[in-house]
N, CA, C and O atoms as a GROMACS GRO file, in nm:
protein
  316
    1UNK      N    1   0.082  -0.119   0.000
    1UNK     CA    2   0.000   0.000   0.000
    1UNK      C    3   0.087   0.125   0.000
    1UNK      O    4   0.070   0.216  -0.081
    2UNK      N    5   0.188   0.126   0.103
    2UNK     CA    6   0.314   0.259   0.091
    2UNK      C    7   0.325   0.271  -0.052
    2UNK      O    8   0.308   0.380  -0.106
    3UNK      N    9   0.357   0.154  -0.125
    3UNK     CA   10   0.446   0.195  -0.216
    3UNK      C   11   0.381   0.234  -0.343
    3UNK      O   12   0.456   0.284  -0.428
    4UNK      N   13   0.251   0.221  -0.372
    4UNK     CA   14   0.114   0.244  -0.434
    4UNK      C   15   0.096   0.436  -0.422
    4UNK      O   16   0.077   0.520  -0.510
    5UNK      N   17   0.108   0.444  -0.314
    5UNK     CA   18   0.089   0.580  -0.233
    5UNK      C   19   0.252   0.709  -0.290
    5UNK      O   20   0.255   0.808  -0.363
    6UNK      N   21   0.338   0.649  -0.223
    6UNK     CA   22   0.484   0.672  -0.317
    6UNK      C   23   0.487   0.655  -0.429
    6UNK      O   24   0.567   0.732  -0.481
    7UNK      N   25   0.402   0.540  -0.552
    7UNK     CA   26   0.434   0.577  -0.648
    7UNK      C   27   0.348   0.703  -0.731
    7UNK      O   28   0.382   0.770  -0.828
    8UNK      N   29   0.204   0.704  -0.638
    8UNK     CA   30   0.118   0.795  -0.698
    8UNK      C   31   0.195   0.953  -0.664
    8UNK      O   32   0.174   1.023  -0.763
    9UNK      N   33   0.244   1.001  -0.600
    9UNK     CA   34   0.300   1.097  -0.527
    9UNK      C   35   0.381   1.124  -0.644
    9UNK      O   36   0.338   1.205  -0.725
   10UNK      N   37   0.504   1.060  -0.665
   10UNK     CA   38   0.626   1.078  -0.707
   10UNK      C   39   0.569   1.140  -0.846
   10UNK      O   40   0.594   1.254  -0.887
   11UNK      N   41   0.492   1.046  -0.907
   11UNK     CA   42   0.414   1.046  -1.083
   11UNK      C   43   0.347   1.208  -1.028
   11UNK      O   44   0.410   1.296  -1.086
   12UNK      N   45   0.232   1.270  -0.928
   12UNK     CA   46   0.229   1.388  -0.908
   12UNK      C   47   0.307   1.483  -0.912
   12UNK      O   48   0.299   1.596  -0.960
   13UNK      N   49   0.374   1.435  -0.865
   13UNK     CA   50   0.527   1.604  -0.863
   13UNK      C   51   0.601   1.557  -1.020
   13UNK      O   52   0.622   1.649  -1.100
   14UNK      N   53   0.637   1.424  -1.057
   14UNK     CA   54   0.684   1.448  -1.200
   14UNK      C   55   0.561   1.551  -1.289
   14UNK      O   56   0.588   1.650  -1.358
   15UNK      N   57   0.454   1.505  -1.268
   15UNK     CA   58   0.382   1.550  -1.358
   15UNK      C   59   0.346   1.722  -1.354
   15UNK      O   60   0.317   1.796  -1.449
   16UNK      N   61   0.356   1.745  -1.244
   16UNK     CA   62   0.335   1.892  -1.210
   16UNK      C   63   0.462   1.967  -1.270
   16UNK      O   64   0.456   2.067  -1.341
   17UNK      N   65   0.585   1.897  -1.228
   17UNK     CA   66   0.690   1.982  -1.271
   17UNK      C   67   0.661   1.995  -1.404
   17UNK      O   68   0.660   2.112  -1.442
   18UNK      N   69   0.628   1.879  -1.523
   18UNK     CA   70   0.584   1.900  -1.605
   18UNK      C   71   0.534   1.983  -1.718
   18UNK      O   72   0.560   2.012  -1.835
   19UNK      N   73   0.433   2.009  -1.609
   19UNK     CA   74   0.316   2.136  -1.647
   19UNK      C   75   0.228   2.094  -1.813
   19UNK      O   76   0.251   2.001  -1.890
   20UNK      N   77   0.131   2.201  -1.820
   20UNK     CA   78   0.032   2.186  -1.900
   20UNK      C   79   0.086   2.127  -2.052
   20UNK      O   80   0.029   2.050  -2.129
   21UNK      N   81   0.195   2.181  -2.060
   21UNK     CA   82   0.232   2.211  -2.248
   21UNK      C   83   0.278   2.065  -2.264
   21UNK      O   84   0.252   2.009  -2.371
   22UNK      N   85   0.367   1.974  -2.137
   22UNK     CA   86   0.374   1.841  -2.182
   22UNK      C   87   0.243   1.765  -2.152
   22UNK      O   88   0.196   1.701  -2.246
   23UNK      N   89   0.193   1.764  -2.064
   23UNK     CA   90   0.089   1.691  -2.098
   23UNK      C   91  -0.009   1.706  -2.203
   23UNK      O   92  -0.060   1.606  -2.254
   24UNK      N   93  -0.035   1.808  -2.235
   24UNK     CA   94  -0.128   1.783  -2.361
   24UNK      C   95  -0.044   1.771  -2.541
   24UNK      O   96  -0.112   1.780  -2.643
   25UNK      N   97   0.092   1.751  -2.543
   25UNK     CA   98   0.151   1.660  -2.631
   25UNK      C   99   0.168   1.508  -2.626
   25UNK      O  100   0.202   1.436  -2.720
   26UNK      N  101   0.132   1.461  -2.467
   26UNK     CA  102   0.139   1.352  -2.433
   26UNK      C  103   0.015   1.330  -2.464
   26UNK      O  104   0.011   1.222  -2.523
   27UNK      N  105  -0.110   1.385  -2.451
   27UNK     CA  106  -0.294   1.349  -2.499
   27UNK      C  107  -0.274   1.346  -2.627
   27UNK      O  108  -0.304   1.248  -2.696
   28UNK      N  109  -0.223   1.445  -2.672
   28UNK     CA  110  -0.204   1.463  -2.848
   28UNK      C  111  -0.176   1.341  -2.923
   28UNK      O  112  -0.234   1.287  -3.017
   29UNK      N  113  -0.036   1.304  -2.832
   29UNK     CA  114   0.030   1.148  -2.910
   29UNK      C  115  -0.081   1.009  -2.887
   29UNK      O  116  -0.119   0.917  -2.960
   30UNK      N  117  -0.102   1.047  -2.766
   30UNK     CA  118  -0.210   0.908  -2.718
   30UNK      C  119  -0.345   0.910  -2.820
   30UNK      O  120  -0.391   0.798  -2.846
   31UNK      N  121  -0.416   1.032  -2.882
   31UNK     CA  122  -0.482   1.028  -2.934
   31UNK      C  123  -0.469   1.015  -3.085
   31UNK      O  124  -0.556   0.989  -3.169
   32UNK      N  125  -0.334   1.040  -3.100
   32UNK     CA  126  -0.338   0.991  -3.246
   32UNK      C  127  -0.314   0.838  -3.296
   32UNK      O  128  -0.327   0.784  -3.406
   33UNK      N  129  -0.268   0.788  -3.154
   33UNK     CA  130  -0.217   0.655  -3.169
   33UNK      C  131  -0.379   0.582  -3.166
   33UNK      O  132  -0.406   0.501  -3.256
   34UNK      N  133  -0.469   0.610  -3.074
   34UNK     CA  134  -0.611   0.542  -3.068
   34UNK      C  135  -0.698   0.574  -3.160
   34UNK      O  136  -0.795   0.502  -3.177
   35UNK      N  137  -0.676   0.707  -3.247
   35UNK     CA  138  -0.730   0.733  -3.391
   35UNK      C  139  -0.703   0.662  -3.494
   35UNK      O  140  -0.789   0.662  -3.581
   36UNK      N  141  -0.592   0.591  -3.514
   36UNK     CA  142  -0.508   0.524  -3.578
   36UNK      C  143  -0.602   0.423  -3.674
   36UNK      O  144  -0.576   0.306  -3.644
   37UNK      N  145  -0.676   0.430  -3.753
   37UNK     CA  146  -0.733   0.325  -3.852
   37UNK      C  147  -0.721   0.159  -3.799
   37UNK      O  148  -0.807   0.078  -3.765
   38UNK      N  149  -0.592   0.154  -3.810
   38UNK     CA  150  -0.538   0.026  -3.772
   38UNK      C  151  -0.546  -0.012  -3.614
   38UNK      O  152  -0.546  -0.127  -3.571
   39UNK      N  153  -0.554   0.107  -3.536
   39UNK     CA  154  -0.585   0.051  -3.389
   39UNK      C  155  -0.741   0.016  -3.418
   39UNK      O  156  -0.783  -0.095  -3.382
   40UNK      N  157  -0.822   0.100  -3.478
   40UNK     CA  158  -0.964   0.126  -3.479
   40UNK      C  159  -0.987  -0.024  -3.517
   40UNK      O  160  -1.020  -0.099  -3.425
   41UNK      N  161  -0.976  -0.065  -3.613
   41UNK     CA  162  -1.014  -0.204  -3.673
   41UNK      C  163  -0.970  -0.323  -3.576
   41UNK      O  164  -1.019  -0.435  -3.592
   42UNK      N  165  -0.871  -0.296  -3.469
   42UNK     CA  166  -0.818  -0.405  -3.442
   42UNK      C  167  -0.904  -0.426  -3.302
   42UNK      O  168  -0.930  -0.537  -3.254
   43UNK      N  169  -0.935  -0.324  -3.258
   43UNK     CA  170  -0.997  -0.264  -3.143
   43UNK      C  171  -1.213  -0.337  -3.176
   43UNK      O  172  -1.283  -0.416  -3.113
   44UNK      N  173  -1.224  -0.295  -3.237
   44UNK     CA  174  -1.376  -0.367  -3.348
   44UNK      C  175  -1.349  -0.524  -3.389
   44UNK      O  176  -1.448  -0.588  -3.425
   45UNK      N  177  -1.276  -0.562  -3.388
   45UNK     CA  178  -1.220  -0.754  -3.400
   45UNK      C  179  -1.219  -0.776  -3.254
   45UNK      O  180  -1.301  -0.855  -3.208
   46UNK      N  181  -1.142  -0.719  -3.181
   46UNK     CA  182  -1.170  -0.754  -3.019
   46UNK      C  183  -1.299  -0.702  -2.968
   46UNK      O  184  -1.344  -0.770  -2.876
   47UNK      N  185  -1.358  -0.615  -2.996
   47UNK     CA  186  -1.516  -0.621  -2.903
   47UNK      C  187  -1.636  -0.706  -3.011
   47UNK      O  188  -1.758  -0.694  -3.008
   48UNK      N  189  -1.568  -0.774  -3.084
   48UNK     CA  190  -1.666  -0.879  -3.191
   48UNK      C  191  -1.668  -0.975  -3.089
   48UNK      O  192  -1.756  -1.026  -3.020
   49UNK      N  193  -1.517  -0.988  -3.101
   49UNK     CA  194  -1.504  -1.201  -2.998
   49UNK      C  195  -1.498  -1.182  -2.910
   49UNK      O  196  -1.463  -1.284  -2.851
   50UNK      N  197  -1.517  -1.063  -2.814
   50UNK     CA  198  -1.547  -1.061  -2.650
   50UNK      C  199  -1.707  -1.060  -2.674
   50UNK      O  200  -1.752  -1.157  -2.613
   51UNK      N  201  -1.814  -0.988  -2.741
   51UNK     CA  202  -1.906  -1.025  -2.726
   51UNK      C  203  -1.951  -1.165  -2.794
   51UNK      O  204  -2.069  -1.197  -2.779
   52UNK      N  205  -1.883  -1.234  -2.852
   52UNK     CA  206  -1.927  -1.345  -2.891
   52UNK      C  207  -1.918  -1.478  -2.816
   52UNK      O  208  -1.990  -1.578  -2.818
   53UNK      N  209  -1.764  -1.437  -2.724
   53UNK     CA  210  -1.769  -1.486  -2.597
   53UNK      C  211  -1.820  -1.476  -2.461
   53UNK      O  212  -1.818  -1.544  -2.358
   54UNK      N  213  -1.860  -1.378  -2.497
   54UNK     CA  214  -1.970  -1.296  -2.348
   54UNK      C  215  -2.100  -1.304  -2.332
   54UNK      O  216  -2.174  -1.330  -2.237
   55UNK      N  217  -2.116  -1.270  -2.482
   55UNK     CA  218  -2.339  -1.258  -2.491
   55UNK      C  219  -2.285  -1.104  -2.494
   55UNK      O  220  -2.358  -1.056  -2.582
   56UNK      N  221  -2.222  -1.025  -2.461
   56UNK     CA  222  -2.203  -0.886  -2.418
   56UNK      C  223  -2.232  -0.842  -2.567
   56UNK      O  224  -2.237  -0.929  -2.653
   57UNK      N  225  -2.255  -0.690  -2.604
   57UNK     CA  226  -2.252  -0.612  -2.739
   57UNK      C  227  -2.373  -0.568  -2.747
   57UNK      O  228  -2.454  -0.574  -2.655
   58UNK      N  229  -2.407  -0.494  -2.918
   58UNK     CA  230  -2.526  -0.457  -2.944
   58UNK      C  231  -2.672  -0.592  -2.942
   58UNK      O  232  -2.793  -0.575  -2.926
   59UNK      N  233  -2.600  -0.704  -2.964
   59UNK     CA  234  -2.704  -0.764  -3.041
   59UNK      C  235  -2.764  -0.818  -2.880
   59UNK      O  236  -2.884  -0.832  -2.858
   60UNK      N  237  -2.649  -0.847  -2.772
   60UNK     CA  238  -2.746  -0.874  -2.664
   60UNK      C  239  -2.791  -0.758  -2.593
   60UNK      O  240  -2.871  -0.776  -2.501
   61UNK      N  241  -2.747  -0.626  -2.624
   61UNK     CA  242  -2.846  -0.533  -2.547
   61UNK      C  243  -2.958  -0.487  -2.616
   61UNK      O  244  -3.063  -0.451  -2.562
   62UNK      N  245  -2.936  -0.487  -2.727
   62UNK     CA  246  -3.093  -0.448  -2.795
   62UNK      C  247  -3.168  -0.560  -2.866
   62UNK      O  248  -3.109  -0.656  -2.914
   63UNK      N  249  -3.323  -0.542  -2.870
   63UNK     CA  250  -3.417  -0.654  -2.938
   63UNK      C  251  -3.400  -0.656  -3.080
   63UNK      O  252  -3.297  -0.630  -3.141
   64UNK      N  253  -3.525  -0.694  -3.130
   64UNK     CA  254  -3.484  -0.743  -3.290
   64UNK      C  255  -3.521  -0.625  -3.369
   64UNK      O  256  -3.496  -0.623  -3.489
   65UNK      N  257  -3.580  -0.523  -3.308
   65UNK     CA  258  -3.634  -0.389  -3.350
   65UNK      C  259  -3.532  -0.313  -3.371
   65UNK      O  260  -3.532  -0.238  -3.469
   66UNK      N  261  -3.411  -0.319  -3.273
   66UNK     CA  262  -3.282  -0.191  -3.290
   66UNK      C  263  -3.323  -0.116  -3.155
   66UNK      O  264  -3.249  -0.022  -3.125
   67UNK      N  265  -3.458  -0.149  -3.046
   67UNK     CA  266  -3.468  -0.051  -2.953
   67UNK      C  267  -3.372  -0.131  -2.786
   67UNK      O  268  -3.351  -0.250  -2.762
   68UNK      N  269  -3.346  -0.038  -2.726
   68UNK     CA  270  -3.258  -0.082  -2.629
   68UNK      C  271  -3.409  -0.171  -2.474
   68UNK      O  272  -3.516  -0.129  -2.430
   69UNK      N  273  -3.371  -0.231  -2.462
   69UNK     CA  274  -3.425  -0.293  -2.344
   69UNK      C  275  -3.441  -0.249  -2.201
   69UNK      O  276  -3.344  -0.201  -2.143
   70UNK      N  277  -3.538  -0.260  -2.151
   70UNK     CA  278  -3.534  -0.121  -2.018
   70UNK      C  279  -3.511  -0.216  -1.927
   70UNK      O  280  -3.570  -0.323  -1.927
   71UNK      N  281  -3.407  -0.177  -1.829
   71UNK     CA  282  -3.297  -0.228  -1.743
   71UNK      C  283  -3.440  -0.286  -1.647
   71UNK      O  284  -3.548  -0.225  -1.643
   72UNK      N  285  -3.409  -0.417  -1.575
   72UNK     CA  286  -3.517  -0.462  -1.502
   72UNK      C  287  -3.461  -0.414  -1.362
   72UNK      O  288  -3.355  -0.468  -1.331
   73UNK      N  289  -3.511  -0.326  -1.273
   73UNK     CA  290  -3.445  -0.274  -1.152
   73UNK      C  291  -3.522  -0.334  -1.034
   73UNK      O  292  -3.642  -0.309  -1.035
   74UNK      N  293  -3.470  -0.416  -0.922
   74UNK     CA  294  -3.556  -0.483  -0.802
   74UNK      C  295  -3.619  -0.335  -0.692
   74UNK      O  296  -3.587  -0.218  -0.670
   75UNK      N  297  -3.688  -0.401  -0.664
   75UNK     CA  298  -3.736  -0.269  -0.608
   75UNK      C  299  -3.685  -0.275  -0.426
   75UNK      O  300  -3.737  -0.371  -0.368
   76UNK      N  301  -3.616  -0.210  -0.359
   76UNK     CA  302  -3.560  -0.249  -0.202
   76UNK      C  303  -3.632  -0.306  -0.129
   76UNK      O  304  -3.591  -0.410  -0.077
   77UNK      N  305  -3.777  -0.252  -0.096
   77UNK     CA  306  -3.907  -0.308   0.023
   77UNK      C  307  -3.978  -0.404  -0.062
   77UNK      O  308  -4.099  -0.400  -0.043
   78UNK      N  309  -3.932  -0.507  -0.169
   78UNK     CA  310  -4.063  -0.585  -0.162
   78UNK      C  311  -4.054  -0.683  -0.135
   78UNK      O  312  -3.954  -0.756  -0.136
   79UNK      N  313  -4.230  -0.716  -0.086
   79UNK     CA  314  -4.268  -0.776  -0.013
   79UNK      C  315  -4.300  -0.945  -0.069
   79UNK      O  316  -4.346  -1.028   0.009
   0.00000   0.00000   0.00000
């Protein structure tokens, strides 16, 4: 747990010394890398076969209409 705590700290003061102008070349790069065509497609092949392994995705959250399914919520007091 210390060292969780020390490492979040340390990454704070790197990052502060930092300041604004590197971090948002560091968002800049990260976002061009996840814009990336080739991440995009590869990223759409993995949430295919996780929902195909899951039930998870569009086809198990919505019906055969295209409309989304209204969440079934328990109610606390019943009886």
């Amino acid at each position: 747990m210390k060292g969780i705590l020390l490492g979040a700290a340390v990454g704070y003061v790197l990052g502060a010394r930092a300041g604004r102008h590197r971090y948002d070349q560091i968002a800049r790069g990260f976002r061009a890398v996840v814009d990336h065509p080739a991440v995009q497609g590869a990223a759409g092949i993995v949430r295919a076969k996780v929902g195909e392994k899951t039930g998870f995705g569009r086809s198990a959250s919505h019906n055969a209409n295209g409309h989304r399914r209204d969440p079934v919520i328990p109610r606390a007091n019943a009886t």
